[in-house]
C-alpha positions in Angstrom: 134.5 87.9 99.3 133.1 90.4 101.6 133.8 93.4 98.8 131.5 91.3 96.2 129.1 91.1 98.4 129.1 94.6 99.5 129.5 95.5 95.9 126.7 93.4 94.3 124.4 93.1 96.9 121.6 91.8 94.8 123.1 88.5 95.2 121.2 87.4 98.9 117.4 88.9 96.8 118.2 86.7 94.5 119.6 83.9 96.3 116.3 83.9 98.6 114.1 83.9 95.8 115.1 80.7 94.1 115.4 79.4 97.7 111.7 80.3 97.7 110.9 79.3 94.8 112.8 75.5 95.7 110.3 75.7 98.8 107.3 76.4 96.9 108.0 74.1 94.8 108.4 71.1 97.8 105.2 72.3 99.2 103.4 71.9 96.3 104.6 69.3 94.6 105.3 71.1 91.5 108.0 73.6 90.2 107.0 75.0 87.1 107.9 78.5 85.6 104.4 79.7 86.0 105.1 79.9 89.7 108.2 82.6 88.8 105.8 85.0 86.5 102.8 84.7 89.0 105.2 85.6 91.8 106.5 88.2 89.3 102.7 89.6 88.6 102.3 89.8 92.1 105.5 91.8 93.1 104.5 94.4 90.7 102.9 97.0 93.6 105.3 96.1 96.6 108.1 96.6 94.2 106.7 100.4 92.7 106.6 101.0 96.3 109.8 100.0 96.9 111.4 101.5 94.2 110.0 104.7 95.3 111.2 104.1 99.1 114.6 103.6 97.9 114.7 107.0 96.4 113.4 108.9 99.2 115.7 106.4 101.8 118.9 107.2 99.5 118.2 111.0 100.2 119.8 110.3 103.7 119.5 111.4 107.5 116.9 108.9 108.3 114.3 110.0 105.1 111.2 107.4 104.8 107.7 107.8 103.6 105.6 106.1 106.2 102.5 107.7 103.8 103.4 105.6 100.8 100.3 103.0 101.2 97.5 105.8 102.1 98.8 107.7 99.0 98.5 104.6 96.9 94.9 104.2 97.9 93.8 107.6 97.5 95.0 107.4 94.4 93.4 104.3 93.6 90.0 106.1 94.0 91.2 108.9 91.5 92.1 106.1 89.0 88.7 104.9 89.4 85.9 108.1 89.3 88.4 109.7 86.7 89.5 107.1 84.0 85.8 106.3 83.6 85.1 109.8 82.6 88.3 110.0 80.6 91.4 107.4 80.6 94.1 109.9 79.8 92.9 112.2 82.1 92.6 110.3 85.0 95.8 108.2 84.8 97.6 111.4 84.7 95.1 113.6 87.6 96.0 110.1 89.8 100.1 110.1 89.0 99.9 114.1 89.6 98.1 113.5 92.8 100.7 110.8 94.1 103.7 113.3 93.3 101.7 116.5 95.2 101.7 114.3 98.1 105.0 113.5 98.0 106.0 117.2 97.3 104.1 117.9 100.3 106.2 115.6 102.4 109.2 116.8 101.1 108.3 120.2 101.4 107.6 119.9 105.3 110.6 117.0 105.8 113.1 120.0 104.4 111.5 124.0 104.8 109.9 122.6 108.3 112.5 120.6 109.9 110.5 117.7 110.5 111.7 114.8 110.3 110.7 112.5 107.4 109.1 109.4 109.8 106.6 111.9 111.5 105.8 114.1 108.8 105.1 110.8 106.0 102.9 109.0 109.6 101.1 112.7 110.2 100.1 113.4 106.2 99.2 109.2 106.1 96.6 109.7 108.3 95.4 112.6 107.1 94.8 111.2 103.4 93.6 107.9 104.8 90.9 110.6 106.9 90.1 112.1 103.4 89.8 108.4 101.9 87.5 107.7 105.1 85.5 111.1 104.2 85.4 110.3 100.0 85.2 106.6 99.8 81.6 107.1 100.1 80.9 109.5 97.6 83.4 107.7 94.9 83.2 105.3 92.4 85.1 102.2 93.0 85.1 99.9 89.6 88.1 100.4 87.7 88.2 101.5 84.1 87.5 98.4 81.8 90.0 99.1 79.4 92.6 99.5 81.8 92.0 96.5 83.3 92.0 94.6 79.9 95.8 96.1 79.1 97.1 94.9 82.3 95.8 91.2 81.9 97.5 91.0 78.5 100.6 88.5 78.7 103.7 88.6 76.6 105.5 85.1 76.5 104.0 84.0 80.4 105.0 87.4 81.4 102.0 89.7 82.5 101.8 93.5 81.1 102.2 94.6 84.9 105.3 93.0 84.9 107.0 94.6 81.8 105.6 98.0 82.8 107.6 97.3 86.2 110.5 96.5 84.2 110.1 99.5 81.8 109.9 101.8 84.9 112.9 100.0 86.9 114.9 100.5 83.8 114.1 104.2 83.7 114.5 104.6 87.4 118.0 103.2 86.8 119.2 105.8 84.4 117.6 108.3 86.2 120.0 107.6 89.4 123.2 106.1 87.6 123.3 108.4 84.6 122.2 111.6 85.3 123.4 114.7 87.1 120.1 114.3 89.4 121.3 110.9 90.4 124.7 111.8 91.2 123.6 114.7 93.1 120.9 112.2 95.3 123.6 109.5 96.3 126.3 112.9 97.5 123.1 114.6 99.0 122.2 110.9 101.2 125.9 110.1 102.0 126.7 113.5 103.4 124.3 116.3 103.3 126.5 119.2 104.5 129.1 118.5 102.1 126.4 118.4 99.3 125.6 122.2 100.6 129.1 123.1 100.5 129.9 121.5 96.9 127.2 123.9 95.9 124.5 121.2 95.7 121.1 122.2 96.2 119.9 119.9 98.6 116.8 121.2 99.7 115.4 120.8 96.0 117.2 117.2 95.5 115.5 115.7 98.5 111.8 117.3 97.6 112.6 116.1 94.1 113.1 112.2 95.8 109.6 112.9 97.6 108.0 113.7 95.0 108.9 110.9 92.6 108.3 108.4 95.5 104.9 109.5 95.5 104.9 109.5 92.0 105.5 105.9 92.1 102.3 105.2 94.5 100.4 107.1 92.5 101.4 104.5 89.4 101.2 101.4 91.8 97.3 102.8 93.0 96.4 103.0 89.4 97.4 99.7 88.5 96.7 98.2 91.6 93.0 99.5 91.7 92.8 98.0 88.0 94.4 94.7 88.5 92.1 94.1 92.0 88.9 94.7 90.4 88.3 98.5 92.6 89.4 100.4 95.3 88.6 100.0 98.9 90.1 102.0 102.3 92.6 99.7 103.5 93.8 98.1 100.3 97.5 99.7 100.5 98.1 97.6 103.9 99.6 94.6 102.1 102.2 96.1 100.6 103.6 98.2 103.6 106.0 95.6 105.2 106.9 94.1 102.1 107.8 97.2 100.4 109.6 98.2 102.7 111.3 95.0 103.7 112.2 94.9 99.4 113.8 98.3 99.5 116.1 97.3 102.3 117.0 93.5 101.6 117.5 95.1 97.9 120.5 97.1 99.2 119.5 100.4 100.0 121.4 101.9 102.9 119.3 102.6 106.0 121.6 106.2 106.4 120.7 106.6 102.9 123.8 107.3 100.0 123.4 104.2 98.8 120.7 102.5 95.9 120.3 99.2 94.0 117.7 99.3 91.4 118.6 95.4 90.6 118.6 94.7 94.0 114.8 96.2 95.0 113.0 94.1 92.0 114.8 91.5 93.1 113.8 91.9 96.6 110.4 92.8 96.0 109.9 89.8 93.7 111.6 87.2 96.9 109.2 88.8 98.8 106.6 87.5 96.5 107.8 84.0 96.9 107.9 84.6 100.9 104.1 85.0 100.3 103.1 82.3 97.9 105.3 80.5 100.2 103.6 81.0 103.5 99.9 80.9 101.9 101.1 77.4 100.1 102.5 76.5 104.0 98.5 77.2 104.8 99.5 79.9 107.5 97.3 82.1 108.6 97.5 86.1 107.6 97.9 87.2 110.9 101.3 84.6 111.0 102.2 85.9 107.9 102.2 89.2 109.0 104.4 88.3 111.8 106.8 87.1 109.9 107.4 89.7 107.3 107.7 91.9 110.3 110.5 89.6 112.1 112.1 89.4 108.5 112.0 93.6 108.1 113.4 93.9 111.7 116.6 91.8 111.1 117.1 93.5 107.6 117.0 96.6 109.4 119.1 95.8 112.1 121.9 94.3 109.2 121.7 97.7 107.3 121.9 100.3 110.1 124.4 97.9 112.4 126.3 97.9 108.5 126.3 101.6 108.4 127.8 101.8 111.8 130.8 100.2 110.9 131.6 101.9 108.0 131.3 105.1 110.1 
């Protein structure tokens, strides 16, 4: 029993979710499927978030992007001045921007020695100062057609969510099929072997960076569009449950490990823990609290997890 588990761990996301959903539904007094895609629609930016976490966690020694919600905003604001002048243009300038950043993380995390948690906290405050500096001078209405695409619903199931899924599916062959992916998982499990197996490790781990902040560029797009703008602090809801969806998904806090399944999953029980606690009338800063007890004992499980397979 204890090998399934280990083996599929997407079973407790998935388990807590229709647990969630059962309580939601009690609250309410109603348990429809509608509750399942709004909870869905709403997962779509903690679990782009999440997705991108797990790469950079699965690179190993400790790696986490602590920058992931100022990158999202900042790009958010691109999205915004830049798809207005020209859609293509500025979805791709706002992606590109997300991925410099993360380059720039990766760059310092590896060629500097820093590790990951200062250098993502040091370069988060310095784009949330530029956001401070530009929000000003920026535009902050989404692009209208943008915002019409991502309203469009396919059979209950919003366009955010199928572009979530379309991205998760990608994301999976990305890590399970390719050489890349293979090389990520030896690279998080055990660095120094990686060198000496003639793995580049240096370029694998910038590589996870950069496609984390890839990923927050994507969610700051879509986020800006689907919340009617941009504003300074609007990455803040997603920080703990991202984070707490990359974890309770089955990524390994000492990295080597990733469950694409698992993360949507997660981020999508996470949605329910929401609905839940707004539907329980608590207030934000209660909420708060308790996504932060939850991350703490999902952290404590994966590191105290790791420890015993050492």
């Amino acid at each position: 029993m204890k090998k399934f588990v280990e083996k599929y761990t997407f079973i407790w996301p998935l388990l807590g979710s229709l647990i969630l959903w059962g309580l939601i539904g009690a609250v309410s007094g109603r348990f429809t499927a509608n509750q399942l895609f709004s909870c869905a629609r709403l997962a779509s930016f903690a679990l782009l978030l999440a997705l991108g976490q797990m790469v950079v966690v699965t690179s190993g020694e400790g790696a986490i992007d602590l920058s992931q919600v100022y990158i999202l905003t900042l790009c958010a604001y691109m999205s915004c001045n830049l798809m207005n002048v020209n859609p293509v243009l500025g979805f791709v300038v706002a992606i590109a921007v997300g991925a410099l950043c993360g380059f720039v993380n990766g760059c310092i995390n590896i060629y500097l020695k820093v590790p990951a948690m200062i250098t993502t906290l040091a370069t988060g405050y310095i784009i949330f100062t530029i956001i401070l500096i530009g929000a000003p001078h920026m535009t902050t209405l989404p692009y209208a057609g943008l915002v019409s695409f991502i309203n469009m619903n396919f059979g209950g199931f919003s366009m955010l969510t199928v572009i979530c899924i379309a991205v998760a599916a990608v994301l999976a062959v990305l890590l399970y099929k390719t050489k890349y992916g293979k090389q990520l998982h030896a690279v998080g499990q055990k660095r120094l072997a990686a060198r000496y197996s003639g793995i580049a490790v240096g370029r694998v781990v910038i590589t996870a960076f950069t496609l984390g902040g890839a990923l927050c560029g994507l969610a700051g797009v879509l986020c800006g569009a689907f919340i009617g703008g941009a504003f300074q602090d609007m990455g803040s809801t997603y920080f703990l449950p991202s984070i707490a969806a990359a974890f309770v998904g089955g990524t390994a806090a000492a990295g080597g490990r990733s469950n694409v399944l698992g993360v949507c999953l997660g981020a999508l029980m996470m949605s329910f823990m929401t609905t839940f606690l707004n539907a329980a009338s608590l207030s934000p800063g209660m909420q708060r609290l308790i996504q932060g007890a939850f991350l703490v004992l999902i952290l404590v499980a994966s590191v105290s997890n790791a420890v015993k397979k050492k």
